[in-house]
N, C-alpha and C positions, 0 to 999 in steps of 0.2 A: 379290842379294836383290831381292825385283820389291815395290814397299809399293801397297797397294790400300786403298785408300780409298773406302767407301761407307755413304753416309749411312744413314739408318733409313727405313723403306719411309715410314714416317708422316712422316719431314722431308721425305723426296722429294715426298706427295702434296699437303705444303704449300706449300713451294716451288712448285708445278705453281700450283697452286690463286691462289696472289700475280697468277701470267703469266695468267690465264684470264679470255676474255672474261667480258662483265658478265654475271652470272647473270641467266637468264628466269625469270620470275616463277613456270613452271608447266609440265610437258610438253602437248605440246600436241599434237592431231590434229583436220583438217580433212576429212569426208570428200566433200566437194563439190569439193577441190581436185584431184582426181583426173585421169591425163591420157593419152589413148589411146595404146598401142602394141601391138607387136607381132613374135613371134618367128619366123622362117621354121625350121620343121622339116624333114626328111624327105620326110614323110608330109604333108605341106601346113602352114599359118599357125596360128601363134596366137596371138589377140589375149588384149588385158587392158588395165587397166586400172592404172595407176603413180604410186606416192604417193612422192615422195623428198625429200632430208634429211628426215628425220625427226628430229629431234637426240633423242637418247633420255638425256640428261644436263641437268641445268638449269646446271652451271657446265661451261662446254663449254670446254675446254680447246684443243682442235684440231678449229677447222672443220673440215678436210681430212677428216678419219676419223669422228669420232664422231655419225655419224648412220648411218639405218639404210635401204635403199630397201626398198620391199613392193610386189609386183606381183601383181593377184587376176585368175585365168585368168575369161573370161565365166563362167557357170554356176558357180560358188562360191559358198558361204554360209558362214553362219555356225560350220556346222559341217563344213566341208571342213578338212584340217590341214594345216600350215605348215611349211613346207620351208626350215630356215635354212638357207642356205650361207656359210661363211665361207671368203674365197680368203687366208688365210694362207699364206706361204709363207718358208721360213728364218727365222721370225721377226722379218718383216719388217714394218713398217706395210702396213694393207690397205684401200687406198678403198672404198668401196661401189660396187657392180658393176651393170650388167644381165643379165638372163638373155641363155642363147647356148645353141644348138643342139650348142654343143661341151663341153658339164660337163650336171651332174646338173639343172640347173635349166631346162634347155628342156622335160627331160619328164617334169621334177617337174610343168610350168605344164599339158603336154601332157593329165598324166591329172588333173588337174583341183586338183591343190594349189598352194595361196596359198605366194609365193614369199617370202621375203627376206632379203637383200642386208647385211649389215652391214658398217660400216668399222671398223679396230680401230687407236690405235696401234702403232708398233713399234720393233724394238730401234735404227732409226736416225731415227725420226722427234724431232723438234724441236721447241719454239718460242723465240723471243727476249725476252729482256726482259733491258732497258736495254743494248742492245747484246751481248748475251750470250748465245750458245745454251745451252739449257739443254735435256737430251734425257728427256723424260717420257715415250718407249716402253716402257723396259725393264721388265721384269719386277719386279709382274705386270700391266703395262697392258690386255696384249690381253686376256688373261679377265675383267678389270673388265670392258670396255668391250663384250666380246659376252654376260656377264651382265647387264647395264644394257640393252640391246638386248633379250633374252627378256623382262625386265623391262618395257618401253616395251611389247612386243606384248601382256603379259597384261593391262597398265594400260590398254591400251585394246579390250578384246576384244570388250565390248558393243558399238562404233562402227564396228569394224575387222573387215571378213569374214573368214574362217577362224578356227579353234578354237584357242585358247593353252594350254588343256589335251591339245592335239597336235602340240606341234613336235618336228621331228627336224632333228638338226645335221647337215650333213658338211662336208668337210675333209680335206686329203691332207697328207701327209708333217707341216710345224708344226702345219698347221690342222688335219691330222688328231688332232693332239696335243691343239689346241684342242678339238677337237668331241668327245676324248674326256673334257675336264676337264669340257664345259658337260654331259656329261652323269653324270660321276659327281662333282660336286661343288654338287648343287643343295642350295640353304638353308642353306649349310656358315656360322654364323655368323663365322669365321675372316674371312671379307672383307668386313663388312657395313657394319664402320667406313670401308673404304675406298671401297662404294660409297654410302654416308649422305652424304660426306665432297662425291663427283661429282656429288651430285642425284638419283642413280638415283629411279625408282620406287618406292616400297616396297611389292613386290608379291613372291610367288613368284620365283627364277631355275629350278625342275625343269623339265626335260624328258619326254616320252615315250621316246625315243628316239634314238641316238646313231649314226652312220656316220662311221667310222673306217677312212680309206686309207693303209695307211702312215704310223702317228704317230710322229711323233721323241717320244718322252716319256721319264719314268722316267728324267733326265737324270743323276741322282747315281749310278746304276749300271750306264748303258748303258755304259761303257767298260769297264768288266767285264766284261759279257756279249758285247761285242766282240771280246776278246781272249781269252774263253774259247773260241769259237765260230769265229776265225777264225784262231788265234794258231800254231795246225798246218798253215797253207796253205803251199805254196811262194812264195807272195807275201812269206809275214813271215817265211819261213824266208831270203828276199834283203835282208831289210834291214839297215841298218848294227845294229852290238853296241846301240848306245845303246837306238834303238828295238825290239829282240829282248828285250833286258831290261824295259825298259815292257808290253813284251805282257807277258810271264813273269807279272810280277810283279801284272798288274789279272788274270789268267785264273786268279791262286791263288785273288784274292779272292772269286769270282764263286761257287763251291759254298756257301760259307756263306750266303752272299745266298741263295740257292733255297731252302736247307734253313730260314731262317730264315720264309720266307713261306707256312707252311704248308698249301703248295697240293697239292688232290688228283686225280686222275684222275676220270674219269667212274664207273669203276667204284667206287670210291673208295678207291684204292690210294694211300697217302702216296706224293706228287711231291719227291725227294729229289736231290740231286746225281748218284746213284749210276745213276738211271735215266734222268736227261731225255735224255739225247743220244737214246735210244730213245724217246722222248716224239715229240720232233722229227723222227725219225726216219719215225714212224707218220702226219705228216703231212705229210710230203714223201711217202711211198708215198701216203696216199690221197689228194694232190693228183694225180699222178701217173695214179692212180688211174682220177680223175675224167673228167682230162682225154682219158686215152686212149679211154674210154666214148663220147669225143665227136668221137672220129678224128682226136687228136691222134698224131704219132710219138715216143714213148719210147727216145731211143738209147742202149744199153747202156751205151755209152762214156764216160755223166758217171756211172754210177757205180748202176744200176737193174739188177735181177737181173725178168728177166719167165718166164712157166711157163704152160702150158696145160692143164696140172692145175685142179683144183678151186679158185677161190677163197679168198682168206678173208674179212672183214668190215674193211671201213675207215671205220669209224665216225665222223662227225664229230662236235664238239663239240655237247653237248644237241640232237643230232639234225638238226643246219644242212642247209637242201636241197645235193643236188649240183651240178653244173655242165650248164644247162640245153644244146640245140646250138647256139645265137647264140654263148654265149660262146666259142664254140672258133674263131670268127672270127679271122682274124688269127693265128692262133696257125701255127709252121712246123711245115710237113710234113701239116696238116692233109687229109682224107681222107673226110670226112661219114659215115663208118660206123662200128659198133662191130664188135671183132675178137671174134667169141665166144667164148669158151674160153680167153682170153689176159690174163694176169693179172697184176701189178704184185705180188713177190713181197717184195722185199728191196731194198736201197740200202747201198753201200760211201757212207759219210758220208762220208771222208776224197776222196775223188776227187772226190764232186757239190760239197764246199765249194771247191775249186780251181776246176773249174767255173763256179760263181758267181764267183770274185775272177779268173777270166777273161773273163769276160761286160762288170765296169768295176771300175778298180782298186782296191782296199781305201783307208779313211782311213787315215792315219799313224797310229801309235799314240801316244799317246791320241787317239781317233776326235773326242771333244765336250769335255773338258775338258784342253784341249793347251797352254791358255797358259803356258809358262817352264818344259813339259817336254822335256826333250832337246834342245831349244835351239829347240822352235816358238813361234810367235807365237799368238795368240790366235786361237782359233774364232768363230764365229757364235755359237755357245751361252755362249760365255766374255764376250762384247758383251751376249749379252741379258741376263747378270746384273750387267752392270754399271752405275756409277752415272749423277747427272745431268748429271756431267761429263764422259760417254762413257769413262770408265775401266773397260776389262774387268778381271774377278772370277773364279777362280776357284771352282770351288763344289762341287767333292768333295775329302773329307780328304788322297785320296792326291798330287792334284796340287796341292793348297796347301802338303802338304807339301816338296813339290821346290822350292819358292819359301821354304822354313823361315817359312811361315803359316802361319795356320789361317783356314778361313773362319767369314767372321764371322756374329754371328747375323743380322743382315739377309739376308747369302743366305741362311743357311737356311731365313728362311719365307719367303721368296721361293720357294726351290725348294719348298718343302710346299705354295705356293695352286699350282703350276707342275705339280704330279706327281700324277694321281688315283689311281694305286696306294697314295700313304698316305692316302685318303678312300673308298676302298670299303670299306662295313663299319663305317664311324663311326658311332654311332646317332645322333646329329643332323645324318645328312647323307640328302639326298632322293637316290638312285643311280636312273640311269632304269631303267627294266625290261627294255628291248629291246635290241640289239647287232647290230650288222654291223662288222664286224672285217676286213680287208683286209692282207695283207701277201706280196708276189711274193714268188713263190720263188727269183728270180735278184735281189730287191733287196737290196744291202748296203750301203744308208745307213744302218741300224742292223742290229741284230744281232737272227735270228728270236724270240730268247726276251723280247724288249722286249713284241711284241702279244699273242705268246703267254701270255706273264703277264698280262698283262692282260685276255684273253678266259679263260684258265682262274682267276683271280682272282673275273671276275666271275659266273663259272659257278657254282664256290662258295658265290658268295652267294645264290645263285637265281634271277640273272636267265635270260632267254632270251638267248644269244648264238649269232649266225651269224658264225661263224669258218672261214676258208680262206687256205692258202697259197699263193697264186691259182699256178699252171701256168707257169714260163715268164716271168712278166710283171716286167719292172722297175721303179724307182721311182717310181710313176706312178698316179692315181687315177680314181674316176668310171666306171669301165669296168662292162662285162654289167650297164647300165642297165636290163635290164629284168628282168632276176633282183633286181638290186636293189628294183624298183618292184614288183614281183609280192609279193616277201616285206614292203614296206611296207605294201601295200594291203589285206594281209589283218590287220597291228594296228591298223592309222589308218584304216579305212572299216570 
């Protein structure tokens, strides 16, 4: 029996708070402190201007992270909009960063949006007091601490060039996770104690806008949707009994989960267990789709039925653009032309899923919450729910149960500030309006139905959401930047 011990999120932020430098008196911004630099692009240089640490907390906890850099491209104003990037990754602490020619943030500067950079705790960062580490990453640090950051940029928005009633987050794989909490969990009073507690601003946390690559979220049912999704591959069909029954048994789970979230098509045909695989199905054909449109090669052989008959319609989500011919860059087999008359009919699932867990190999089963199942050790996700003493935590019923736990209520609302699929739709939650939504179609660090819920989730609720299950591309973010920027340019300008 595995005993987990974790304190209450409110003794944790106490604890922190004892270890934390002396509180300043006031958030502060200087804008004569400002300091030249400059990014080499492409296409030639771009200068600007750069304000960093910014501490956007007044009892600053961890020098190291909690501050925010902002970099205002020349010609910015007041009313140019704000390009947050946060480089989360595995849930990991995250410094503040400079812009680079290599992520979203060279030609967020390039077409004329104020940049910024925030640091975040993470699930291994630390400080000491009295000789004793004590780890004040874990969950839910990092969305504290990059809502405290949105925060610092609206509190100073009169001083500070660019509009704070225009930021857009991104963020890949955790941090895609993150950029999708910062943006459907704006004003959620749920964390307010916690940011009162760090100093925060008391200003707004909403957003305009959210860019979402690949988010590991939705952590209490992702191993469900893992195992529902993947638990028919020849992969898991090799593995020992132990792990074959752990699939079995989280892919029973997983139909009630859908049917439970009563999500709808576009047309608005109840989204039930009965159909998703054909959900799924219809946007792997029109990624597919998409791609060939733009001279990619489609080979039969993972599992694509193609015809030169008449079309049909592969609608994306609330009308998302298609895939312009940059993005087909890189892509194999590429061809620069469209084949007329030849059409992306049909998909054998069962073959294209082998496919992908041949491309990189599947997680163990349990994918995210593995600790002291079938004899694994603790996940990364099973670390970032755990306490200040670095004791990983379980945090879904089924795998506390194999430890004869339960988890406790601290992870649980740990996992609720951690998960925006149970805050879209709360009515005292601000959900930003706009969506970019990302997820490869050869990625399987999580399971397609994680983003997809989440994009038809927030469809539902009426936002705009540009959803694609990008061609091809593995776990990996920031890509057809300028598809991206084109579809930003026309809400934020």
């Amino acid at each position: 029996m595995i005993k987990v011990f974790v304190p209450t999120l409110a003794a944790m932020l106490t604890m922190s708070a004892l270890a934390a430098t002396k509180p300043a008196a006031q958030l502060q911004f200087d804008a004569s402190q400002g300091v030249a630099g400059s990014v080499e692009m492409p296409n030639g240089k771009v200068n600007y201007t750069a304000f960093t640490h910014l501490y956007f907390v007044t009892n600053v906890e961890d020098s190291t992270y909690q501050y925010v850099n902002v970099f205002v491209p020349e010609g910015a104003t007041q009313r140019s909009p704000i390009f947050l990037k946060t480089n989360v990754g595995g849930y990991m602490p995250s410094a503040p960063g400079f812009p680079s020619a290599g992520d979203a943030t060279g030609m967020a500067l390039q077409r004329g949006y104020v940049v910024a950079i925030p640091g975040s705790r993470g699930r291994s960062s630390y400080i000491t007091k009295k000789g004793k580490r004590l780890y004040n990453g874990k969950a839910p640090a990092a969305i504290l601490d990059l809502k405290a950051a949105i925060r610092y940029l609206r509190h100073f928005d009169k001083e500070m060039p660019g509009n704070a009633e225009k930021i857009i987050t991104d963020g890949t794989s955790a941090g895609g996770a993150m950029s999708a909490l910062m943006g459907a969990t704006g004003n959620n009073p749920a964390y307010e104690k916690y940011l009162k507690a760090m100093g925060a601003a008391s200003e707004r946390d909403d957003v305009l806008a959210s860019v979402c690559y690949c988010p590991i979220t939705d952590l209490s049912h992702a191993d469900m949707a893992y195992e529902w999704l993947f638990g028919n591959t020849d992969s898991r069909k090799a593995d020992d009994e132990a792990h074959r029954q752990v699939s079995q048994e989280l892919a029973a789970q997983f139909p009630a989960y859908i049917n439970s979230l009563g999500l709808k098509k576009t047309d608005g045909t109840p989204l039930t267990a009965d159909n998703y695989l054909d959900y799924i199905k219809q946007q792997l054909i029109r990624s597919a789709q998409i791609a060939k449109d733009a001279g990619a090669d489609i080979p039969d052989s993972i599992g694509f039925t193609l015809s030169n008959g008449d079309g049909g319609t592969f609608a994306p989500i609330n009308g998302g653009v298609g895939l312009p011919a940059d993005m087909a860059k890189g892509m194999a087999g590429a061809r620069g032309g469209k084949r007329v008359g030849e059409y992306v009919t049909g998909l054998d699932i069962e073959k294209f899923l082998n496919y992908v867990a041949s491309q990189t190999p599947l997680k163990t089963a349990p994918a995210f919450d593995a600790l002291g199942v079938a004899g694994d050790t603790a996940s990364g996700e099973n670390d970032e729910f755990g306490n200040s003493s670095n004791i990983p935590a379980n945090f879904t019923s089924y795998s506390a149960a194999k430890n004869n736990t339960a988890v406790t209520d601290e992870v649980k609302e740990a996992e609720y500030l951690l998960n925006p699929m149970s805050q879209i739709g709360q009515s005292d939650v601000t959900v930003a309006p706009h969506w970019y939504i990302r997820h490869g179609s050869i990625d399987r660090d999580t399971a397609f139905p994680v983003a997809l819920n989440l994009a038809t989730k927030l469809e539902n609720d009426g936002k705009d959401v540009n959803f694609l299950l990008a061609w091809n591309r593995p776990h990996s973010g920031d890509y057809a930047l300028n598809e991206l920027f084109d579809w930003l340019d026309k809400l934020a300008k």
